[in-house]
VOLUM-170296 format. One record per residue (C-alpha): x, y, z; residue in three letters. Coordinates in steps of 0.001 Angstrom, whole numbers, padded with zeros to 6 digits, always signed. Layout:
BEGIN
XYZALA ...
***
This chain:
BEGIN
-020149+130552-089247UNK -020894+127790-091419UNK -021348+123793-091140UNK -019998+122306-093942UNK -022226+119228-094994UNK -021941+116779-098442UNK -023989+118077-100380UNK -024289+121642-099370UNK -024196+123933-096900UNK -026449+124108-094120UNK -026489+127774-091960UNK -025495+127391-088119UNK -026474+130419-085717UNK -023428+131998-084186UNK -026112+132976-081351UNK -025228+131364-077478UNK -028243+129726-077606UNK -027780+127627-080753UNK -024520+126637-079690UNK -025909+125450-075743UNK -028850+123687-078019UNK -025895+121247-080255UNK -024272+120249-077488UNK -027514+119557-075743UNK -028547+117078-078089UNK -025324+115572-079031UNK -024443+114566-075206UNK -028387+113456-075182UNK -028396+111422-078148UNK -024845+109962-078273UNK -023278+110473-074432UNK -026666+110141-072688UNK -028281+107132-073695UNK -027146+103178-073858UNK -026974+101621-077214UNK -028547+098498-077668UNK -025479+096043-079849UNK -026716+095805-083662UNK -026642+092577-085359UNK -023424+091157-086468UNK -023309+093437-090328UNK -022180+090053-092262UNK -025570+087925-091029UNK -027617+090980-091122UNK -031057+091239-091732UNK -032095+093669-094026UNK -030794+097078-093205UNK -032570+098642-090596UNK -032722+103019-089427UNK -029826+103981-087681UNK -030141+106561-084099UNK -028337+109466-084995UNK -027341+112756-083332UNK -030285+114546-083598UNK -030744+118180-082747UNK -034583+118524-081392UNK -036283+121919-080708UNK -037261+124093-078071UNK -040030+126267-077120UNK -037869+129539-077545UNK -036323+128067-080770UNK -036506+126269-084189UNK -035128+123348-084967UNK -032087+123495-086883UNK -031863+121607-089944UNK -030948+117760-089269UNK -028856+114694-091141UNK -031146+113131-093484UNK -031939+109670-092261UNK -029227+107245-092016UNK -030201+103442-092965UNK -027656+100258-092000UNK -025220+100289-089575UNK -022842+102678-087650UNK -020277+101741-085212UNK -018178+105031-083388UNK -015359+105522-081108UNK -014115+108924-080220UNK -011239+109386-077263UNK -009097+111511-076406UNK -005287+110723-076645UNK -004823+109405-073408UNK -007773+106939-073705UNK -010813+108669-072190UNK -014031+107965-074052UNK -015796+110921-075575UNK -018544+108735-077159UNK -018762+105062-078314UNK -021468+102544-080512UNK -020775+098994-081150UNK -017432+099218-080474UNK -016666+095666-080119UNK -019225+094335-083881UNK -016973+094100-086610UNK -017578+095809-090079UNK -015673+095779-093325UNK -013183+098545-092869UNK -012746+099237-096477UNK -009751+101378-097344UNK -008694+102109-093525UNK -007065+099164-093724UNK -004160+100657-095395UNK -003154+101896-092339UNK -002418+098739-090855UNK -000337+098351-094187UNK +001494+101245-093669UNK +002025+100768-089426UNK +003639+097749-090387UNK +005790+098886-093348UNK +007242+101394-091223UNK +008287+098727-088382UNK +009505+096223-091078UNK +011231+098845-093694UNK +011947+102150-091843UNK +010208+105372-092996UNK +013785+106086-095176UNK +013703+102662-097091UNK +013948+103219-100915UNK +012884+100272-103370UNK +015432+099283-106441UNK +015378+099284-109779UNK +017607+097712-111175UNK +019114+098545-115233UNK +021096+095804-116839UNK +023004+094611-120221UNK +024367+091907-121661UNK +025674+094185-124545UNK +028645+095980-125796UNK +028529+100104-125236UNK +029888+102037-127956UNK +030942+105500-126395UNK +031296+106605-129838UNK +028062+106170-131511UNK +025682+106277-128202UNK +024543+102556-128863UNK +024154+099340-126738UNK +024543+096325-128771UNK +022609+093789-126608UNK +019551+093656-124439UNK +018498+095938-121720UNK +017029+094414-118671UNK +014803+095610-116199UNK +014643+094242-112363UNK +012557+095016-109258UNK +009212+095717-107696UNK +009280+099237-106796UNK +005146+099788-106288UNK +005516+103000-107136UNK +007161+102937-110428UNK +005482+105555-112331UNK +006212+107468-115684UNK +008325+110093-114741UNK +010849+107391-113370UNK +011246+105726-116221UNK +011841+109054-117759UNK +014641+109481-114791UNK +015692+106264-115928UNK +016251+107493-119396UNK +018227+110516-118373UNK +020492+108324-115746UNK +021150+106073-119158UNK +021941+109269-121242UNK +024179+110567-118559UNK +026104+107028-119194UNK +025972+108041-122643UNK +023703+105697-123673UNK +021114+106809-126234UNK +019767+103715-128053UNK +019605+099530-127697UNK +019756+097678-130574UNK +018183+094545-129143UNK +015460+093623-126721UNK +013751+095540-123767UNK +013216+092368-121124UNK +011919+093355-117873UNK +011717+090714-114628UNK +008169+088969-114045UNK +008160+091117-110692UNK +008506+094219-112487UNK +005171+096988-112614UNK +004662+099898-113950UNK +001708+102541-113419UNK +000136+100355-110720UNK -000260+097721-113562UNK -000168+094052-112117UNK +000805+092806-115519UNK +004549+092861-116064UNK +004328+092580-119996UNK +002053+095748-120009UNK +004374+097529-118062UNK +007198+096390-120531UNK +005242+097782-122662UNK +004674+101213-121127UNK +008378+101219-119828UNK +009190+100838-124087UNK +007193+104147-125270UNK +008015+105853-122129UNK +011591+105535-122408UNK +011796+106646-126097UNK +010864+110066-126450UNK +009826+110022-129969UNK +007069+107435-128774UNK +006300+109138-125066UNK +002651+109681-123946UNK +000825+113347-122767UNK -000074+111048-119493UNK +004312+110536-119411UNK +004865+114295-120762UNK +002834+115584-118148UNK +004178+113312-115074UNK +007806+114346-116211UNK +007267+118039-116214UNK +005740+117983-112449UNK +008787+115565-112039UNK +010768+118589-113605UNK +009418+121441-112508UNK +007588+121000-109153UNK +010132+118445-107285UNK +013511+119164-109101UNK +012894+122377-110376UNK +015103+121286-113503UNK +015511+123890-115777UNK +012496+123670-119086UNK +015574+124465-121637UNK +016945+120711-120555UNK +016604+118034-123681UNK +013778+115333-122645UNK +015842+111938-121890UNK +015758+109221-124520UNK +016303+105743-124861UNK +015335+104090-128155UNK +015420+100241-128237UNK +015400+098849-131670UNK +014670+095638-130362UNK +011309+093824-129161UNK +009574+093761-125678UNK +009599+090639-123372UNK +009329+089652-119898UNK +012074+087092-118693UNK +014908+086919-115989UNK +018084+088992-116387UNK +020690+087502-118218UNK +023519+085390-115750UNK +025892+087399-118362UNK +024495+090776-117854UNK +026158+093511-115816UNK +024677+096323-113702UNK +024428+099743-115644UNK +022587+101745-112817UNK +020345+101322-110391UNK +017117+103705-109621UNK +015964+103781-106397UNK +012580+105120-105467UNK +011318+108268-103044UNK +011794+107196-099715UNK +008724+104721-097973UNK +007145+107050-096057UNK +006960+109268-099414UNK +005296+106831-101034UNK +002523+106200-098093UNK +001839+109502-097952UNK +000664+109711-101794UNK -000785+105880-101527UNK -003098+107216-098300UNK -003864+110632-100171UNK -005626+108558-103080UNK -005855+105638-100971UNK -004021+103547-104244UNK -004924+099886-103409UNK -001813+098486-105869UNK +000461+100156-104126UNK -000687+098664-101396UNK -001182+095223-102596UNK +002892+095399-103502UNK +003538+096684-100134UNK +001918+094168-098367UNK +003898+091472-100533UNK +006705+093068-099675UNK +005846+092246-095628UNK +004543+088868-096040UNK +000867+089169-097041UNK -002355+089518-095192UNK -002041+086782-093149UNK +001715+087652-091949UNK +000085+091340-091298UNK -003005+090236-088935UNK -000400+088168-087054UNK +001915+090360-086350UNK -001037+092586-085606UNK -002400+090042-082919UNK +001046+089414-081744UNK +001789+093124-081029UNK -001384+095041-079755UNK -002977+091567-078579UNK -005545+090810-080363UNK -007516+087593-080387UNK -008292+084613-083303UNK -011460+086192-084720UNK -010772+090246-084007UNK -008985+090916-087124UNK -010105+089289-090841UNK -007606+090584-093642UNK -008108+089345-096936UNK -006193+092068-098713UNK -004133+094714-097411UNK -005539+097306-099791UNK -009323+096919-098429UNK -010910+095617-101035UNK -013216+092292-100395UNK -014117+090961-097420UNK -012253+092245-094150UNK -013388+092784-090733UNK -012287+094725-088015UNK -014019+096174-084944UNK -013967+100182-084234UNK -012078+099181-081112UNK -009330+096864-082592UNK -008959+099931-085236UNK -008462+102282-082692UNK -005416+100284-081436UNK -003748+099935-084896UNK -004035+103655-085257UNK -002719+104704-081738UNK +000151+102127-082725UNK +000431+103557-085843UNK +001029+107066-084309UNK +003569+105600-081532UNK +005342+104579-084779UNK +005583+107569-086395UNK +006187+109664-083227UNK +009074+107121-082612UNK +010996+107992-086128UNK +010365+111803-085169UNK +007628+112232-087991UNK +003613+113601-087175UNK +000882+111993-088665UNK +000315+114112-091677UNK +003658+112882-092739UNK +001784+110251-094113UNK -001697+110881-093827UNK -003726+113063-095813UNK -005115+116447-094198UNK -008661+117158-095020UNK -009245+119962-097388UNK -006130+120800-098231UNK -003889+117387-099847UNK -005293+116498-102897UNK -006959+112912-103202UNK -010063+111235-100867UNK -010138+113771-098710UNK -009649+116849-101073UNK -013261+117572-100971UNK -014284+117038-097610UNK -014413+119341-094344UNK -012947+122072-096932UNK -014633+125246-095484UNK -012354+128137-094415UNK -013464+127006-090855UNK -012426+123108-091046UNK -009843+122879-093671UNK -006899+121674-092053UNK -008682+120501-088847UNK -009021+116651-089310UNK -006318+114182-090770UNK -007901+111105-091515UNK -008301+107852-093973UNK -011132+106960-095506UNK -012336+103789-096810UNK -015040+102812-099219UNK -016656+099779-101043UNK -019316+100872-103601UNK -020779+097386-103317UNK -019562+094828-101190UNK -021299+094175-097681UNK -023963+096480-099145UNK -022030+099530-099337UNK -019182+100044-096650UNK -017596+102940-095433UNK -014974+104280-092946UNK -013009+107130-091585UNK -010378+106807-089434UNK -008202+109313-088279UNK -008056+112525-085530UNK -009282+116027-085086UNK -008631+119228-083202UNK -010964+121655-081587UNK -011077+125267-081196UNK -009655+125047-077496UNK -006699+122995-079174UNK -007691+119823-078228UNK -007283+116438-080353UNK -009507+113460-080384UNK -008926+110417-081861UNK -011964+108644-083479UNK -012935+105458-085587UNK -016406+105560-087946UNK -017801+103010-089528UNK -020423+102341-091562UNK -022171+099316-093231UNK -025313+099026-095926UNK -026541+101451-097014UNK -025307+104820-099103UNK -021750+105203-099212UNK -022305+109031-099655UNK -024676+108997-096739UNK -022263+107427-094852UNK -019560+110009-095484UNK -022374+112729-094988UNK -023044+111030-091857UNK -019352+110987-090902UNK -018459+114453-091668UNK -021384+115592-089411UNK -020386+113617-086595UNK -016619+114778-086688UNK -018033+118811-086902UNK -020532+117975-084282UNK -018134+116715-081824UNK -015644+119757-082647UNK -018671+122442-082311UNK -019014+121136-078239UNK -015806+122001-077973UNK -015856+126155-079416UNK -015688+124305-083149UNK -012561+123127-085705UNK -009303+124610-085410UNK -006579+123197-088459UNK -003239+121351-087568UNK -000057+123154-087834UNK +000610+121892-091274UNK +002670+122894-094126UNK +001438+121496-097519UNK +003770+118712-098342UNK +004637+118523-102282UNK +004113+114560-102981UNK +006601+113170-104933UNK +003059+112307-107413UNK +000508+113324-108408UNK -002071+110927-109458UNK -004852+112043-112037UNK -007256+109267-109942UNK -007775+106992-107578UNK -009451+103979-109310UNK -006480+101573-108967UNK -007855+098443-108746UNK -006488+094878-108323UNK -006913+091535-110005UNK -010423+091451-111519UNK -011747+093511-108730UNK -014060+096293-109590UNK -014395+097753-106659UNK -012111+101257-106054UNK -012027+104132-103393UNK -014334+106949-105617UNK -013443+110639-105209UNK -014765+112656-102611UNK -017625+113950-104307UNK -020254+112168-105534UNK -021347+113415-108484UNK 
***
């Protein structure tokens, strides 16, 4: 057997006796002795050596390799699903959360939308169609906020236009000030994409390539079909739709819990942003948060519902977001993984991590990470099963210091409490197809520079 650690992989006896001597020293180290509470992380004082699982050595044999040293701070929850503690640090401190906050985002998407809402698009003219020639003489306009509005639907756009007939616009291309395209905040750049992505003669490899797995991988539309076009001879401009225009089509989007599943995967924080307009903003979130699971003034700190800034949350208070989370999804008849991505196999943030033959599959989790703010923050959220086909819930967190120590750090603790219990043993999951597939995940938003970097670090 092997134990699967960033940065490479580090040999684990199959022998009784190595086995007896990790549990040993996990129950000593984390089970066995009391935790003194670590400084609150924002008022910190410099960053000081975190206790850590530590395997120690015996008379009759070695020590086995250990986690290089872990510097900041590290709060833990791990219970089982009917509440029993397994192990617990600083429950009750609050860190940044990073990313994991998306799943607060998406728990209260799904009780404000539904897991089958679709988001409009809406495809307007204030011209004349000629049947005969193909051509719209007038504007086309563009409304909605569909976050997820990505080049292969405004390729799908194109063909819904052709099927109308409709080949070419002789005026302007005007979209609404709401409307975004390719997680772009700024509507005029996305009128601008929308323009060379409708007209094939003027369509992008990043488009060509979006439409094919469009094509081939989710529609399985036949390669010998003519790429959709729609030329407009006109200019680009962002404005409101015309009071004289009339409704040509309208596009709706892959369902919401579609979308969350590819916005957790690559842990997109514009989708996420939109989303969270959508229900209100941060502030409507953390209140309907405290009003729901009961949480008090100062527990939860949202300033954006993508992670990035300054949030706070305590491993405990995340805990109850995700057990409300899955009480959401159980309620709508959908598992976790629905929306959540599975560790070594979905592509995205968690692609690369816990991908040996043994773990793949065996934890679903989110991650979250901040490169720089609060010194470095980083989280995993999320549940695993065990060999004897148990599953534990569990909340890490982790504030200045490395960001890819802290997902080391993480990734041993999750295989360490899995190996007291016979090791990993993967979910029964089938490989869902996501209706995208995103070349990244540095979305960012406004002038932030912050972004949730790929699981590996180099």
């Amino acid at each position: 057997m092997v134990f699967m650690r960033k940065g490479g992989v580090v040999g684990i006896s199959v022998v009784q006796a190595t086995f007896a001597l990790l549990v040993l020293s996990f129950y000593c180290v984390v089970f066995g002795q009391s935790q003194t509470p670590l400084p609150s992380p924002p008022t910190a004082a410099p960053a000081t050596q975190q206790q850590q699982p530590t395997p120690v050595s015996t008379p009759q044999q070695e020590a086995e390799p250990t986690p290089r040293p872990l510097y900041g701070y590290q709060g833990v929850l791990v219970e089982t699903p009917d509440g029993k503690n397994v192990s617990s640090q600083s429950v009750d401190q609050l860190f940044n959360p990073a990313s994991t906050v998306k799943l607060a985002t998406a728990l209260i998407a799904l009780q404000t939308l539904g897991p089958d809402h679709r988001f409009s698009t809406g495809v307007w003219t204030d011209g004349v169609f000629d049947k005969a020639t193909g051509k719209v003489e007038g504007n086309l306009y563009i409304s909605g906020r569909d976050p997820s509005f990505h080049f292969e639907h405004a390729i799908l756009v194109a063909r819904e236009l052709n099927k109308l007939g409709i080949k070419e616009v002789s005026g302007d291309l005007i979209v609404s000030p709401g409307f975004t395209m390719n997680f772009s905040a700024s509507a005029s750049q996305s009128a601008e994409q929308l323009y060379y992505t409708l007209d094939s003669t003027l369509r992008t490899a990043a488009a060509i390539k979006a439409w094919d797995y469009e094509r081939t991988v989710l529609n399985d539309h036949s390669n010998s079909d003519p790429a959709p076009s729609v030329a407009v001879m006109g200019g680009v401009a962002v404005g409101s739709v015309s009071p004289t225009a009339k409704l040509l089509l309208t596009h709706k989007s892959s369902r919401l819990v579609d979308i969350l599943k590819v916005l957790l995967c690559y842990s997109n924080n514009f989708m996420a942003e939109r989303i969270g307009e959508a229900l209100g903003g941060p502030e409507s979130v953390r209140q309907q948060l405290n009003t729901q699971l009961g949480f008090g003034p100062e527990e939860l700190k949202f300033a954006t519902l993508s992670g990035l800034g300054v949030n706070r949350i305590s491993p405990r208070a995340m805990m109850k977001i995700y057990r409300a989370l899955l009480a959401e999804l159980q309620k709508h008849g959908l598992s976790p993984t629905a929306i959540m991505p599975v560790a070594g196999i979905d592509p995205g943030t968690l692609e690369d991590r816990f991908n040996s033959l043994a773990w793949r599959g065996s934890v679903i989790a989110k991650t979250g990470t901040l490169l720089r703010t609060d010194g470095g923050a980083s989280s995993l959220v999320g549940q695993m099963k065990t060999a004897n086909g148990e599953i534990l819930l569990f909340v890490i967190m982790n504030q200045r210091g490395s960001v890819w120590r802290f997902r080391e750090n993480q990734d041993y603790l999750v295989m360490l409490v899995q190996n007291t219990r016979g090791g990993p043993k993967a979910f029964d999951y089938k490989p869902l197809v996501l209706t995208m597939q995103l070349s990244h995940t540095e979305s960012t938003v406004a002038t932030s520079e912050e972004f949730e970097p790929p699981s590996k670090s180099n």
